[in-house]
C-alpha positions in Angstrom: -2.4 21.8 -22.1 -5.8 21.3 -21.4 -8.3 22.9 -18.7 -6.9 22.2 -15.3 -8.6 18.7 -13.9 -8.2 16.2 -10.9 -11.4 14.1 -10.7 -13.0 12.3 -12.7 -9.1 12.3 -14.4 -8.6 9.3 -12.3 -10.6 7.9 -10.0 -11.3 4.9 -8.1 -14.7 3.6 -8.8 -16.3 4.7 -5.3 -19.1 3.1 -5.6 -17.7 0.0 -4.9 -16.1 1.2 -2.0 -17.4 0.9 1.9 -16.4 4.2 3.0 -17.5 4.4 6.3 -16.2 5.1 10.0 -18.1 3.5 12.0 -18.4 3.4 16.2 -19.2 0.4 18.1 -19.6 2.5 21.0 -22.0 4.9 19.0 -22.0 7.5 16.4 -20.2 10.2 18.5 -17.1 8.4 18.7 -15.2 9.3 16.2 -16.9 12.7 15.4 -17.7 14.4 18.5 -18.0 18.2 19.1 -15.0 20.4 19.7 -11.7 19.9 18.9 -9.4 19.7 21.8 -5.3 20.5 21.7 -2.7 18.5 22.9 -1.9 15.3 23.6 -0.2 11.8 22.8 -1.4 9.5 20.0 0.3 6.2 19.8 -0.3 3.5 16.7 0.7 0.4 16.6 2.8 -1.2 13.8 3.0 -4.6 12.6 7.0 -4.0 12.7 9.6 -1.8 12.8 10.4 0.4 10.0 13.6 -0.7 7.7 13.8 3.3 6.6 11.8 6.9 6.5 13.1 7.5 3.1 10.4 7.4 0.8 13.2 5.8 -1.9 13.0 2.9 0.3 9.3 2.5 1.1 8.0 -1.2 0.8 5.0 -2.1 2.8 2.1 -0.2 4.5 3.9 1.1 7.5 6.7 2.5 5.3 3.9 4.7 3.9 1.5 5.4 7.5 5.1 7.0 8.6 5.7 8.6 5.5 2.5 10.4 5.2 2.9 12.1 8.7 6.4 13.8 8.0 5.8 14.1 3.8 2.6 15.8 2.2 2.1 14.4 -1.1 2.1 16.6 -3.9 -1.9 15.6 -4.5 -4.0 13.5 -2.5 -7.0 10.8 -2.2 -10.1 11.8 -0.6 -12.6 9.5 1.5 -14.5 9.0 -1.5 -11.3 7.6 -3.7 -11.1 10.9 -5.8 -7.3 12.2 -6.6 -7.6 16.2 -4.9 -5.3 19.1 -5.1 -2.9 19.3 -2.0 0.8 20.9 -2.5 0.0 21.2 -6.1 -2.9 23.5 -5.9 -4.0 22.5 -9.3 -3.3 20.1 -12.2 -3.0 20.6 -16.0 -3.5 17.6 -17.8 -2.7 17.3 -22.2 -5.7 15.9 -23.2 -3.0 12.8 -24.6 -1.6 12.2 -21.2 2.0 13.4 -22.9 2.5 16.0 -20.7 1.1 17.0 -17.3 2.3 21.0 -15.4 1.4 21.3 -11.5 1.0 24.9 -9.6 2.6 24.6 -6.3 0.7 26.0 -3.4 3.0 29.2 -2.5 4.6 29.3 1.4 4.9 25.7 1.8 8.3 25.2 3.5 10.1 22.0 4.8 10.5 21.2 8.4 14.0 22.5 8.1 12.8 25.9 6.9 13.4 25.9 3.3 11.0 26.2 0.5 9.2 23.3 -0.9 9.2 25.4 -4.6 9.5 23.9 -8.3 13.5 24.0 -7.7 12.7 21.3 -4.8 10.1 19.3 -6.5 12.5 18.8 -9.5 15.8 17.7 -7.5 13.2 15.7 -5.5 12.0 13.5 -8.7 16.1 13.4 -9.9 16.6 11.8 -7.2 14.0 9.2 -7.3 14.7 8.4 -10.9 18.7 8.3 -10.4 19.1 4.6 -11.0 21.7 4.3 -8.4 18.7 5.6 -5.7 17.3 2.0 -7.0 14.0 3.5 -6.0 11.1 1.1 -5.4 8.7 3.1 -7.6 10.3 3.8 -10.8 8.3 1.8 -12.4 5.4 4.8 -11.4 8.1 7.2 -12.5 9.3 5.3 -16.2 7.7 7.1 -19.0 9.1 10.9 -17.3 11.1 12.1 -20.5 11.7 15.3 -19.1 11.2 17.2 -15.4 11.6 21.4 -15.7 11.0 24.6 -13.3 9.2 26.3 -15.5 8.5 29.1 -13.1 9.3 29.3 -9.4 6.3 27.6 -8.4 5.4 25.6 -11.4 6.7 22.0 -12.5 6.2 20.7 -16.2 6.6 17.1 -16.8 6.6 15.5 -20.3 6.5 11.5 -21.1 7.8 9.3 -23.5 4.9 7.7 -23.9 0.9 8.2 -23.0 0.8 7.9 -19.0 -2.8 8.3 -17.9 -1.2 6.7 -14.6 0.4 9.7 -13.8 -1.7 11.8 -11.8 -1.9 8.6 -9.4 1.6 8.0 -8.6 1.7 11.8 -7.3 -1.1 10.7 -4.5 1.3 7.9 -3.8 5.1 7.5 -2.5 6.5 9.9 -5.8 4.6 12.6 -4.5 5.8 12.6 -0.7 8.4 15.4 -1.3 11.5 15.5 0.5 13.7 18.0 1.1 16.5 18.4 -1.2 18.9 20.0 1.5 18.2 18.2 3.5 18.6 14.7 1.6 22.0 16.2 0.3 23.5 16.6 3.6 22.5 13.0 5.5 23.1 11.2 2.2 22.8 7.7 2.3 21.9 8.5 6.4 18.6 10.3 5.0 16.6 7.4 6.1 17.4 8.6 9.9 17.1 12.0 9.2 13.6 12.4 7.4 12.6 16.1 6.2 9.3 16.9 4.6 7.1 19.4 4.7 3.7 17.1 6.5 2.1 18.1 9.3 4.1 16.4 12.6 8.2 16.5 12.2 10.4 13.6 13.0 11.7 13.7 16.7 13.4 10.7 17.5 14.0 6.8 16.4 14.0 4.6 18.7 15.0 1.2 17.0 12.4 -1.9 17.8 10.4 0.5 20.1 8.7 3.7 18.5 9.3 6.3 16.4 8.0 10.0 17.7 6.9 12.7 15.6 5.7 16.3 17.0 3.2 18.7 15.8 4.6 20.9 12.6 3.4 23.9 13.9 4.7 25.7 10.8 2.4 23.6 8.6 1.4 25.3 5.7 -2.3 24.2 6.6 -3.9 24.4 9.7 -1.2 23.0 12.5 -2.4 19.8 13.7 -4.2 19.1 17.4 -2.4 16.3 18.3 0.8 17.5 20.3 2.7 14.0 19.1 2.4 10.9 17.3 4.2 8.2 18.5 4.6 5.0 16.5 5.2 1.3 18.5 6.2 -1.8 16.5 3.9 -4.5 17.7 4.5 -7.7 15.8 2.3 -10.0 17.8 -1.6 -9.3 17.2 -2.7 -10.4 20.3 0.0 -7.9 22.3 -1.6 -4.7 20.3 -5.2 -5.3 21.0 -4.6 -6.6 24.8 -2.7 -2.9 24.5 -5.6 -1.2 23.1 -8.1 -2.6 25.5 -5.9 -1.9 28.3 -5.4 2.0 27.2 -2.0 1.9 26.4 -2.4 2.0 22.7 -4.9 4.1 21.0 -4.9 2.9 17.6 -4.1 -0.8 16.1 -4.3 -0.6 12.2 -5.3 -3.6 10.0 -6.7 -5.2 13.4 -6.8 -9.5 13.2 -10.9 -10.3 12.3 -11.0 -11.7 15.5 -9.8 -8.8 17.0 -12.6 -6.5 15.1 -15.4 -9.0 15.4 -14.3 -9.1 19.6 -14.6 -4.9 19.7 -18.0 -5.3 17.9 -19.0 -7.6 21.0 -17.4 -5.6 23.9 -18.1 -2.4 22.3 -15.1 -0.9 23.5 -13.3 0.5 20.9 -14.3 2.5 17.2 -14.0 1.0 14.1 -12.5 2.8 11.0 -13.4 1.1 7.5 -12.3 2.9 4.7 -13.0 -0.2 2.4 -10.4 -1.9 0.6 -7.5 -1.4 -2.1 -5.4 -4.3 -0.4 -4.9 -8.1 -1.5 -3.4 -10.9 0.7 -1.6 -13.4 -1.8 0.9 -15.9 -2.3 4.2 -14.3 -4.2 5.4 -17.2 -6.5 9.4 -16.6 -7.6 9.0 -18.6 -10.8 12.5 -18.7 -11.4 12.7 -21.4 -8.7 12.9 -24.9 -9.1 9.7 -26.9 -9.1 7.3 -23.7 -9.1 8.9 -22.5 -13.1 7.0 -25.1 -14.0 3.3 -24.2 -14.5 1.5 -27.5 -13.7 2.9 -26.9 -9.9 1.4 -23.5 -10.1 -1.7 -24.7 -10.8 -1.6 -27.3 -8.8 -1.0 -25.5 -5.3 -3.9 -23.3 -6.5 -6.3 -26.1 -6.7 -5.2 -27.5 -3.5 -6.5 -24.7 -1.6 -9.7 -24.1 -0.3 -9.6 -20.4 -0.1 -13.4 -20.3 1.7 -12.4 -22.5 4.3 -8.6 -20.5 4.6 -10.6 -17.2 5.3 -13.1 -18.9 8.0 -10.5 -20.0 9.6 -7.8 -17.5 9.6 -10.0 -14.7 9.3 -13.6 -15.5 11.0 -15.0 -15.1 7.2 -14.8 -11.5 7.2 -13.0 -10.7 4.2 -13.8 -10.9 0.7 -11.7 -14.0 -1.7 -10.1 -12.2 -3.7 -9.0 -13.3 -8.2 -6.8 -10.3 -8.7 -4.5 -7.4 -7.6 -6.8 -5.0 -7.5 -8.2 -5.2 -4.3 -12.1 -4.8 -3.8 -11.9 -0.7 -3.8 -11.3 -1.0 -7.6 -14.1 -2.8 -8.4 -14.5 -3.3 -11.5 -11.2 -3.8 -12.1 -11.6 -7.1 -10.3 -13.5 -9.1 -12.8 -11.6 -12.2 -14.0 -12.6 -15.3 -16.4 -12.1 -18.8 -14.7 -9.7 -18.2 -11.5 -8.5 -21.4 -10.5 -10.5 -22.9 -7.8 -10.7 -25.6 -5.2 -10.3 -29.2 -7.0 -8.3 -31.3 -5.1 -8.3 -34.2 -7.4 -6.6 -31.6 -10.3 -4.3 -30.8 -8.6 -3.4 -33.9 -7.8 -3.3 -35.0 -11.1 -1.1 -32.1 -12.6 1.1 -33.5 -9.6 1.4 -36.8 -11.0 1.8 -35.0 -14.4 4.7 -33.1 -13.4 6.2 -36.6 -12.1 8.2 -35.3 -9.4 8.2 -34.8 -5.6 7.1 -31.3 -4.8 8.6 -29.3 -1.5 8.4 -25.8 -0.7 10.0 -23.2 0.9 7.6 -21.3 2.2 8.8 -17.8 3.3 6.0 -16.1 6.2 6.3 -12.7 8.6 6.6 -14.0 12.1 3.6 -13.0 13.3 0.7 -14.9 14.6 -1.9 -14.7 12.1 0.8 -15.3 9.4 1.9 -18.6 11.0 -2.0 -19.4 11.4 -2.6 -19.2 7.7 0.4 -20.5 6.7 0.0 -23.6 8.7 -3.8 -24.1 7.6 -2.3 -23.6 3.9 0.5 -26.4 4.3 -2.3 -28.9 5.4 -4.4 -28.3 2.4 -1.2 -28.6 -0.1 0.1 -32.1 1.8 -3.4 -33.0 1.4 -2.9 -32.5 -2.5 0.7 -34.3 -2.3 2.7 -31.0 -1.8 5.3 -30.9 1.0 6.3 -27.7 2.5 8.8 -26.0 5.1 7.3 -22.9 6.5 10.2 -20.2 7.0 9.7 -17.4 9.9 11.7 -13.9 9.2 11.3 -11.1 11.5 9.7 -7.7 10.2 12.6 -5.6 8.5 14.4 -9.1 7.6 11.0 -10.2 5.7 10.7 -7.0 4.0 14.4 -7.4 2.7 14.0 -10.9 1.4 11.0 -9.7 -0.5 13.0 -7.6 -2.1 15.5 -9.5 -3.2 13.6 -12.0 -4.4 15.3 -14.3 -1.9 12.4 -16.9 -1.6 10.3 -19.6 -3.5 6.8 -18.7 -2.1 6.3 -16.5 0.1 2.8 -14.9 1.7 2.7 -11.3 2.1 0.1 -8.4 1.8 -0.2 -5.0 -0.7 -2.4 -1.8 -0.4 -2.2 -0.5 -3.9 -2.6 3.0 -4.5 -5.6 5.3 -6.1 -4.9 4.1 -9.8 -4.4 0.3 -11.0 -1.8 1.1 -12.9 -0.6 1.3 -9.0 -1.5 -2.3 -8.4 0.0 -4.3 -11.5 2.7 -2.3 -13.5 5.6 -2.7 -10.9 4.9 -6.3 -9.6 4.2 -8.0 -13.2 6.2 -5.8 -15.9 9.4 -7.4 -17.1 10.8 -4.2 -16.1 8.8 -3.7 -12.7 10.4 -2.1 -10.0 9.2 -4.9 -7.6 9.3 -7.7 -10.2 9.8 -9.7 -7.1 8.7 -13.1 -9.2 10.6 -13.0 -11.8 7.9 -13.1 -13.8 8.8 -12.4 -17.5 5.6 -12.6 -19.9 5.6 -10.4 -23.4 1.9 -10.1 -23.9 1.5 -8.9 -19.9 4.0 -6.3 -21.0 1.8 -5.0 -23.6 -0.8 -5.1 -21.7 0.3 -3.3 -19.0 1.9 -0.4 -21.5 -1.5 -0.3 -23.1 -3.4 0.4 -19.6 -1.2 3.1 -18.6 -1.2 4.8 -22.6 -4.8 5.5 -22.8 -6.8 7.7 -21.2 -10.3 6.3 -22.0 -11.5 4.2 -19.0 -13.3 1.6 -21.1 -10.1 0.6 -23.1 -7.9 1.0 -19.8 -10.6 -1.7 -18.0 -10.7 -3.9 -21.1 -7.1 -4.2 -21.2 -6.9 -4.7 -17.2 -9.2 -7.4 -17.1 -7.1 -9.3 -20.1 -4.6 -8.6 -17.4 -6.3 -10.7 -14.8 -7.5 -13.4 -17.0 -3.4 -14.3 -17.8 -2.7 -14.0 -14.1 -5.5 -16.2 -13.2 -3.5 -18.4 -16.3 0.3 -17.7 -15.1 -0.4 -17.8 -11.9 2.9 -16.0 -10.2 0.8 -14.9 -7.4 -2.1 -16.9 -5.9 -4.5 -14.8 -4.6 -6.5 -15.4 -1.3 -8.6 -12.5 -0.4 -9.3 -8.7 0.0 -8.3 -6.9 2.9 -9.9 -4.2 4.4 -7.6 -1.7 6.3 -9.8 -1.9 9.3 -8.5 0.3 12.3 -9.7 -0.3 15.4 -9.1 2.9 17.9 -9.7 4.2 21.5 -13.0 6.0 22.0 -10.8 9.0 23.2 -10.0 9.5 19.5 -12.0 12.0 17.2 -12.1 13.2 13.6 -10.6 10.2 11.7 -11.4 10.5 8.2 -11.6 7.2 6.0 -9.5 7.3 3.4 -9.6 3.9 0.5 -5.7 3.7 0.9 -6.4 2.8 4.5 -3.7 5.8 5.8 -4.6 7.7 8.4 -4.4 11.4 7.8 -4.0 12.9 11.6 -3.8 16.4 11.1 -7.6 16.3 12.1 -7.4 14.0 14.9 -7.6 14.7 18.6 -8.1 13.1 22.0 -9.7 13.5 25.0 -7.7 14.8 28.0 
């Protein structure tokens, strides 16, 4: 084993991040002087949660809840660096064969038993048990073997190279949950949540909230905040009308028009942690009329992805050509994405010789339908008909997943390493292969960029990655998205974070 190492191991180029929490109301907002104890802090989500079993996690919420009740086993900090957290340090092999965490000692689960090696091994069983059918195996694949080798000291060793490693242990692998716990609710779990984060799971109320209270047994310092209550708010305009009215006092990934309003009325704070998300169009191409590539190509010419964001977004965000989200710059290079050219695709219409109509699967919510009605003007416009299809928030989530659609718009906030980004959605062998997508030279790619530790051959294989994307086209990308959370100016010591979670065992309110 090597020297024990978390950054620069892997890191998300920081530079190209805006890390920055910034008040509309003045710098003091979100940093003021002492801490106060106690109190309510409610956060709205943009629906309700399908599960709080991290075996289950699929979207952004599933991971805002998760990180309350789970501490990860390491951890991101504001400036995108992978940091010790349960495992107090990290030995790497210089190969990326074989990786051995120390456990910080005296961490105990909500439930009151130890969070030791015994725990973190059962915990990874279980998440690689192919009957768990866990979303992130794909992170977890090239584990050959898991073993306690001392009471508070985990050795993993791969099958193959897996500089990606280090990365999925900041993500949803490394929310550890309690093996007794998990054993006794069974397939229930996802009711019952039991980690070892610093607010414990109270009670569920189903399309309403979900309440968590202070961990006062945390093994770091206890948070302020007596509660955290989270409110499924699907309608945009409902959670900032809630904010401005004080019954809300945080909305995550706020609506640009909602952020650029705040910035007038000066009401609220602003949290920008920059970027690691992408808004796209999923393409299952093992549906009719979209297998065929000249259709592909053709809907991405048709839209004016400029003119989408202006109007759907004020403008605000960047367009995005890849995955990777703006945070991993440069990661985000690509040759030739497909661009607006209304006359091409209108000829590799008339090429493909047959009437094209969608079905195009959309979240109800309002600036879902707003998009997805601009984008079904620009594609009639080219000759393409479509039917837009509304589900509701756990129903879309479990259409995604079973790949129960022909195009479908949706949203992803990768995690610290691109591996985190690409492997699962575009391997033949992805976890959330939700396309169908099934290209051999992708595959080897993507093996490649997870083998290697040197970051120059991992970014020369990634942007080949992009460049066949930009060619394949099963997603159609639209543009960055910056986890901007708009918040009460009652609310103090948020901490941006790239992955756009909001770690609140520093926050606290005014009483």
């Amino acid at each position: 084993m090597s020297q024990p190492c978390f950054a620069p191991f892997l890191r998300v180029a920081a530079a190209a991040l805006t890390i920055a929490a910034l008040s509309l109301g003045g710098a003091a907002d979100l940093r003021a002087a002492e801490p106060v104890k106690g109190g309510s802090l409610s956060i709205s989500l943009e629906a309700d949660l399908p599960s709080l079993d991290p075996l289950q996690f699929a979207s952004f919420n599933d991971r805002e809840a998760g990180i309350l009740v789970y501490d990860t086993l390491l951890d991101i900090d504001s400036k995108g660096n992978i940091v010790p957290n349960i495992a107090e340090k990290l030995d790497a092999a210089p190969d990326a064969m074989s990786f051995r965490i120390a456990l910080h000692k005296d961490v105990k689960f909500h439930d009151g038993t130890p969070l030791d090696a015994a725990a973190v091994v059962k915990h990874f069983q279980r998440l690689m048990d192919p009957k768990n059918r866990c979303r992130c195996l794909s992170d977890l694949s090239t584990i050959d073997t898991i073993e306690a080798t001392g009471p508070l000291e985990v050795s993993f060793r791969m099958k193959t190279p897996s500089a990606h490693f280090p990365g999925a242990l900041a993500n949803v692998s490394g929310m550890v949950v309690s093996p007794v716990a998990a054993e006794k609710w069974g397939a229930d779990y996802g009711a019952h949540p039991v980690g070892a984060g610093p607010f414990v799971f109270k009670e569920w109320q189903r399309g309403a909230q979900v309440t968590f209270t202070r961990n006062d047994n945390y093994w770091k310092k206890p948070a302020y905040l007596d509660q955290v209550v989270l409110r499924p708010m699907p309608d945009e305009q409902t959670r900032y009308a809630s904010l401005k009215a004080g019954n809300l006092d945080i909305v995550m990934n706020a609506a640009a028009r909602d952020i650029i309003d705040a910035r007038a009325g000066k009401f609220a704070s602003e949290l920008n942690p920059g970027s690691l998300a992408t808004v796209f169009l999923m393409i299952n191409v093992s549906q009719p009329d979209v297998s065929d590539i000249r259709v592909r190509q053709a809907m991405a010419h048709a839209l004016d992805r400029v003119a989408l964001n202006k109007a759907v977004n004020r403008g605000l965000y960047k367009i995005a050509n890849t995955p990777f989200g703006s945070g991993l710059s440069p990661h985000e290079q690509v040759d030739g994405y497909p661009g607006y050219d209304l006359p091409r695709a209108k000829k590799l219409l008339a090429d493909y010789g047959k009437p094209v109509k969608l079905k195009f699967s959309i979240g109800a919510t309002p600036i879902a339908v707003l998009a997805a009605q601009a984008i079904q003007q620009m594609w009639k416009k080219a000759g393409i008909e479509s039917e837009i299809q509304h589900y509701e928030g756990v129903q879309f989530i479990r259409t995604a997943a079973a790949s129960d659609f022909q195009v479908m718009l949706y949203r992803w906030a990768g995690g610290p390493d691109p591996d985190n980004n690409v492997h699962q959605f575009f391997h033949s062998k992805g976890s959330v292969n939700r396309t169908k997508y099934l290209n051999p030279e992708m595959d080897r790619l993507l093996d490649s960029a997870r083998s290697t530790t040197d970051p120059a051959a991992r970014l020369r294989d990634y942007r080949q990655i992009n460049n066949i994307l930009a060619r394949d086209l099963p997603y159609i990308f639209l543009t960055y998205f910056d986890n901007i959370s708009l918040t009460s100016r009652k609310v103090h010591g948020l901490v941006a974070v790239p992955d756009g979670l909001l770690r609140l065992q520093t926050v606290w309110k005014d009483k």
